[in-house]
N, CA, C and O atoms as CSV, one atom per row, in Angstrom:
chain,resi,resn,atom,element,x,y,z
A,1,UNK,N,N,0.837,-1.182,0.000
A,1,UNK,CA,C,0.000,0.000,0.000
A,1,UNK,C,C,0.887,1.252,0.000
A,1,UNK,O,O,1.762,1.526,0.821
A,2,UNK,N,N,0.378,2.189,-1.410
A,2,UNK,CA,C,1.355,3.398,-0.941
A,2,UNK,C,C,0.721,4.376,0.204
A,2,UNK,O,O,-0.220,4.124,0.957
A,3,UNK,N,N,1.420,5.433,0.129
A,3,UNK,CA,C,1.224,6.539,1.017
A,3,UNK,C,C,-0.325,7.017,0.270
A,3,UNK,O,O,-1.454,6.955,0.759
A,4,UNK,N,N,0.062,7.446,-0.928
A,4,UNK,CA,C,-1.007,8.394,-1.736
A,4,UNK,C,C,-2.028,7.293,-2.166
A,4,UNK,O,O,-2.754,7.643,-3.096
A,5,UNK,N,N,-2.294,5.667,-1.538
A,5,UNK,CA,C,-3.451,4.903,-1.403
A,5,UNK,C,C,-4.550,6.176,-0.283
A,5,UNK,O,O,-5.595,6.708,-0.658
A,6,UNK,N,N,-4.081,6.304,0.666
A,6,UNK,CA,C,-5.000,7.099,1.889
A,6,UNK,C,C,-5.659,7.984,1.065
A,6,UNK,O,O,-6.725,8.189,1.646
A,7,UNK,N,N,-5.638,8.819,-0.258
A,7,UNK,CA,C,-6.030,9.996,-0.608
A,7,UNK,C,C,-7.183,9.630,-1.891
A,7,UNK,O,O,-7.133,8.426,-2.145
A,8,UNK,N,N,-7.985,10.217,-2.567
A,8,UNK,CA,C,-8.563,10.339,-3.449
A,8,UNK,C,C,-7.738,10.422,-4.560
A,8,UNK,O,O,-6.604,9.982,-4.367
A,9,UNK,N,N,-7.992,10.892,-5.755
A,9,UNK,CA,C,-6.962,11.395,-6.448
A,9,UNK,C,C,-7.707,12.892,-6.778
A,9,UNK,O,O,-6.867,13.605,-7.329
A,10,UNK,N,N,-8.609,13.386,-6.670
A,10,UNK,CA,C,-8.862,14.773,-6.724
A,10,UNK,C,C,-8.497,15.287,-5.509
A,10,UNK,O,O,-8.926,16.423,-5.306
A,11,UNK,N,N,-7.818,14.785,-4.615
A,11,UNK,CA,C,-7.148,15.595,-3.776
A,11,UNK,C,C,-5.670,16.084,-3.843
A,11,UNK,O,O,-5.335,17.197,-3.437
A,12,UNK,N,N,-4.799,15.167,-4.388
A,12,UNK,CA,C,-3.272,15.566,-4.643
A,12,UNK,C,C,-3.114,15.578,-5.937
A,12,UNK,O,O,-4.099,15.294,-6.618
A,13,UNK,N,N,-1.901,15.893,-6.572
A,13,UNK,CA,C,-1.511,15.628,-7.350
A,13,UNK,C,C,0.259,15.891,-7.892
A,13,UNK,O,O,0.708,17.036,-7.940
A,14,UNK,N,N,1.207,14.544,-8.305
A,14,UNK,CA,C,2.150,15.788,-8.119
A,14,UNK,C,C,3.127,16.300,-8.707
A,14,UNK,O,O,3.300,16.072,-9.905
A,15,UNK,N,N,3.820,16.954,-8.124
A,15,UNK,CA,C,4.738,18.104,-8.822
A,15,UNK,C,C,6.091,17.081,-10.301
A,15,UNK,O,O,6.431,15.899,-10.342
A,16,UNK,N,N,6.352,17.913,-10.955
A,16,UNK,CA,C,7.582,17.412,-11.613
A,16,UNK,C,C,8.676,17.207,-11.490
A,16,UNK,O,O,9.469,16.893,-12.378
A,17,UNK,N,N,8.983,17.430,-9.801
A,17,UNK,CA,C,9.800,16.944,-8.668
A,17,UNK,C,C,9.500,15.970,-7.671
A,17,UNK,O,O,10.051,15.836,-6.579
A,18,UNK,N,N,8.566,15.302,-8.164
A,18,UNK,CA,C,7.828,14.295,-7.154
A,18,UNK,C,C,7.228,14.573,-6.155
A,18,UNK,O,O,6.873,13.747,-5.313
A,19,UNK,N,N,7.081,15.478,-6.119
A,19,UNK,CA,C,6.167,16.458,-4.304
A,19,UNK,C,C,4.871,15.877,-4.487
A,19,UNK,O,O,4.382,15.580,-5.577
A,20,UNK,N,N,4.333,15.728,-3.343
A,20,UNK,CA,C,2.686,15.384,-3.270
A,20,UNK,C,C,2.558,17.043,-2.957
A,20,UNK,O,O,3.111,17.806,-2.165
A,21,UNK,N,N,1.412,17.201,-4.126
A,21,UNK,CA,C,0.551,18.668,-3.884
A,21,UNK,C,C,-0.833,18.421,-3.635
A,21,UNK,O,O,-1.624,17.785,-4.331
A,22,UNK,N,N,-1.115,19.304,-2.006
A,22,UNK,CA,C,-2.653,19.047,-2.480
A,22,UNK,C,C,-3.621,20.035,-2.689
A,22,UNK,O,O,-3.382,21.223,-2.470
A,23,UNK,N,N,-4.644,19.645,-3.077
A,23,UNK,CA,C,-5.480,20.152,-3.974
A,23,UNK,C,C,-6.188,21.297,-2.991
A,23,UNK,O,O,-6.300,21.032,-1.794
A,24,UNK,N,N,-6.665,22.577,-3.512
A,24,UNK,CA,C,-7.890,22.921,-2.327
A,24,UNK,C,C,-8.979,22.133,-2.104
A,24,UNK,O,O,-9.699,22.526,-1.186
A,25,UNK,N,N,-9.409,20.868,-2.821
A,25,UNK,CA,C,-10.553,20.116,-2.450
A,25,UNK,C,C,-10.278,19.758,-0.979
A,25,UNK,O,O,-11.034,19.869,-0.013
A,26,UNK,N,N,-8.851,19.242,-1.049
A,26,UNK,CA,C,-8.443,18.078,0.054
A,26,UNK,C,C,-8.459,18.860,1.142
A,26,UNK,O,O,-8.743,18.261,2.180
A,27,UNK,N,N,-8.172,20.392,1.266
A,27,UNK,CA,C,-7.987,21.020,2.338
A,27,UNK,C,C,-9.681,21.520,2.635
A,27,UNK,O,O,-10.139,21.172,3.723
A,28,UNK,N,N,-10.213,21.983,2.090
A,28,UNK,CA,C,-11.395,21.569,2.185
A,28,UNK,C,C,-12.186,20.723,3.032
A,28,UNK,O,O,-13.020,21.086,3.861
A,29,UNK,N,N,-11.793,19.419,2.701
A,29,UNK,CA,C,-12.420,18.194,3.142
A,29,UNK,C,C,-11.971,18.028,4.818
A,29,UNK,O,O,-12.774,17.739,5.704
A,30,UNK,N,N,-10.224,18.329,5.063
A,30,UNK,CA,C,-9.991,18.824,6.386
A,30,UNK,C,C,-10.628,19.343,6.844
A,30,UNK,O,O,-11.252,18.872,7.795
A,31,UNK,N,N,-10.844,20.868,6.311
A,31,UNK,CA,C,-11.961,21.620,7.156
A,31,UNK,C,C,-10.882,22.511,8.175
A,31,UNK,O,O,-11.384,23.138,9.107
A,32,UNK,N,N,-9.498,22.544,7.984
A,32,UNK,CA,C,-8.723,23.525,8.618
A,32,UNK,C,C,-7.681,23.983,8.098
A,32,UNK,O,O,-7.453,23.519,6.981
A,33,UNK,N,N,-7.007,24.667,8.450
A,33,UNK,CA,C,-5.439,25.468,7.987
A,33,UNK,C,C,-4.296,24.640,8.447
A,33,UNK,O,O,-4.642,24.357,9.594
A,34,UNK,N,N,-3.236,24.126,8.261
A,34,UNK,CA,C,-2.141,23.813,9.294
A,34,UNK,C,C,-1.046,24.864,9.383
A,34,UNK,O,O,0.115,24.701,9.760
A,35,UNK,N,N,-1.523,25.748,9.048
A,35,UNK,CA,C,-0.188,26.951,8.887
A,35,UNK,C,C,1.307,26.488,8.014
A,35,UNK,O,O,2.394,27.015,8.251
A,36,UNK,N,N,1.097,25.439,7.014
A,36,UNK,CA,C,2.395,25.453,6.342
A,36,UNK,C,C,2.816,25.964,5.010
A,36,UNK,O,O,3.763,25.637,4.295
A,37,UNK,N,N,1.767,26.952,4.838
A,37,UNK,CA,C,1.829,27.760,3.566
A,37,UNK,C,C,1.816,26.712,2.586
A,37,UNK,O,O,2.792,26.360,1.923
A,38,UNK,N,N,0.389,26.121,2.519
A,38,UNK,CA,C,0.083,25.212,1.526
A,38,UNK,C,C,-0.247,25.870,-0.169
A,38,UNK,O,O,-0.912,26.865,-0.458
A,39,UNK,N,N,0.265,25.196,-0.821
A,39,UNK,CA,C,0.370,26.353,-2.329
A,39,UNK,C,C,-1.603,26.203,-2.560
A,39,UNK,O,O,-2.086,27.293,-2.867
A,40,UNK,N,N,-2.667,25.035,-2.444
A,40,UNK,CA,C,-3.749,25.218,-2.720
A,40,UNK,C,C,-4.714,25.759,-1.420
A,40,UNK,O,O,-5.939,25.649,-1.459
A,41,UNK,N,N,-4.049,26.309,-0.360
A,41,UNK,CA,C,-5.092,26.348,1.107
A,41,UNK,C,C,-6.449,27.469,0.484
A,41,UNK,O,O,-6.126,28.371,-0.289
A,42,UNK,N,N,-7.457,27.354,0.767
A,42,UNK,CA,C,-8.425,27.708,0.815
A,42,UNK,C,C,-8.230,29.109,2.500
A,42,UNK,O,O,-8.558,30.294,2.556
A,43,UNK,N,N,-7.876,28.614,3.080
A,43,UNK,CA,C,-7.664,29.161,4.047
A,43,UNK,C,C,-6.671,30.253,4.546
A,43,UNK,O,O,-6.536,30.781,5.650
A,44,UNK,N,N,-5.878,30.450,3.094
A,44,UNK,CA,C,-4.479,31.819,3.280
A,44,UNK,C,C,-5.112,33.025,3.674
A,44,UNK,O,O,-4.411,33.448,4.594
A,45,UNK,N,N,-6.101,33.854,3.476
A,45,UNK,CA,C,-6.492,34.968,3.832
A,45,UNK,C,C,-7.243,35.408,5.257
A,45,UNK,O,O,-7.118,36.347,6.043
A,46,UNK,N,N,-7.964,34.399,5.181
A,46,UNK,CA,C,-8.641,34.118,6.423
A,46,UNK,C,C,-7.554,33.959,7.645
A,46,UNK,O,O,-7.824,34.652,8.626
A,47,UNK,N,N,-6.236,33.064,7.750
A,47,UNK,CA,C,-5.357,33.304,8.483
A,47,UNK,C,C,-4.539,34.497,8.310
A,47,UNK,O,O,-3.498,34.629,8.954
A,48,UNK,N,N,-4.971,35.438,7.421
A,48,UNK,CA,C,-3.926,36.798,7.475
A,48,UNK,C,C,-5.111,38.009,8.736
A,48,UNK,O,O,-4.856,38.511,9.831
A,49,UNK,N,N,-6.220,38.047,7.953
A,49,UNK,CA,C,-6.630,38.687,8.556
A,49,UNK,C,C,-6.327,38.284,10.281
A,49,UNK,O,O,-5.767,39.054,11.061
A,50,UNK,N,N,-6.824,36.949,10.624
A,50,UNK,CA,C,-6.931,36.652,11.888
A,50,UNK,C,C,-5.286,37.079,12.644
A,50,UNK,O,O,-5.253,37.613,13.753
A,51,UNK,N,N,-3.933,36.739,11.823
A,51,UNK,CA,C,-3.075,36.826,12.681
A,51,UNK,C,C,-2.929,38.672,13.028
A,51,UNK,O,O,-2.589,39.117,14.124
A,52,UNK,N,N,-3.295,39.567,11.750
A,52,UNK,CA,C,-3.220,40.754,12.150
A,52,UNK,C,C,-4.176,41.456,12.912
A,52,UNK,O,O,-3.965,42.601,13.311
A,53,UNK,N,N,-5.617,40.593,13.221
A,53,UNK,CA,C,-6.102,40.951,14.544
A,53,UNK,C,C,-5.928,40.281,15.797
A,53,UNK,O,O,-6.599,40.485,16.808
A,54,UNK,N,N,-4.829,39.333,15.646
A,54,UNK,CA,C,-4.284,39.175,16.954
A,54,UNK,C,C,-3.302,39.880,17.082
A,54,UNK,O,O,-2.856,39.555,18.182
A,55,UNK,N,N,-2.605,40.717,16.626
A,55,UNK,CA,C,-1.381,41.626,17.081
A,55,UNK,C,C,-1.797,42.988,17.439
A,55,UNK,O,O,-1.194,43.661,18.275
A,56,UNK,N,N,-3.114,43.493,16.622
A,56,UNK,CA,C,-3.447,44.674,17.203
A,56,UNK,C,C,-4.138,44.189,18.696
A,56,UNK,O,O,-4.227,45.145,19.466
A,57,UNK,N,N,-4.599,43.011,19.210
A,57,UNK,CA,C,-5.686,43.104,20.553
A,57,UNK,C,C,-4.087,42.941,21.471
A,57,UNK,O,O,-4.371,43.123,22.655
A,58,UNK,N,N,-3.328,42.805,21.399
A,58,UNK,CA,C,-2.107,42.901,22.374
A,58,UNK,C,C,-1.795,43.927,22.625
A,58,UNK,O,O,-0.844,44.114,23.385
C-alpha cells in the first residue's frame, strides 16, 4: 500500500519533482489550515486577517 493509497486522487496531485501537492478540495475536506503555507489552502487569507487581529488586541 502506498502513502497516496489514503487519498482520493482529486485531492493531490504531483509536482515534476515528485512532491505530493494538495489540492484545495483536500484542504477543504480537512476543514482547517495547518499553517504550512500550503500552495492550494483555501484558508491563506482568512489566516492573514486573523493573525493581524491578533497583534493589534495585544
Amino acid at each position: 500500500m502506498s502513502f497516496t493509497d489514503k487519498f482520493d486522487k482529486e485531492d493531490y496531485y504531483l509536482s515534476p519533482e515528485g512532491y505530493l501537492i494538495f489540492t484545495e478540495a483536500y484542504h477543504l475536506k480537512r476543514g482547517y489550515c495547518c499553517h504550512n503555507n500550503c500552495r492550494h489552502c483555501p484558508y491563506k487569507n482568512q489566516n492573514k486577517t486573523n493573525i493581524k487581529s491578533n497583534k493589534t488586541d495585544k
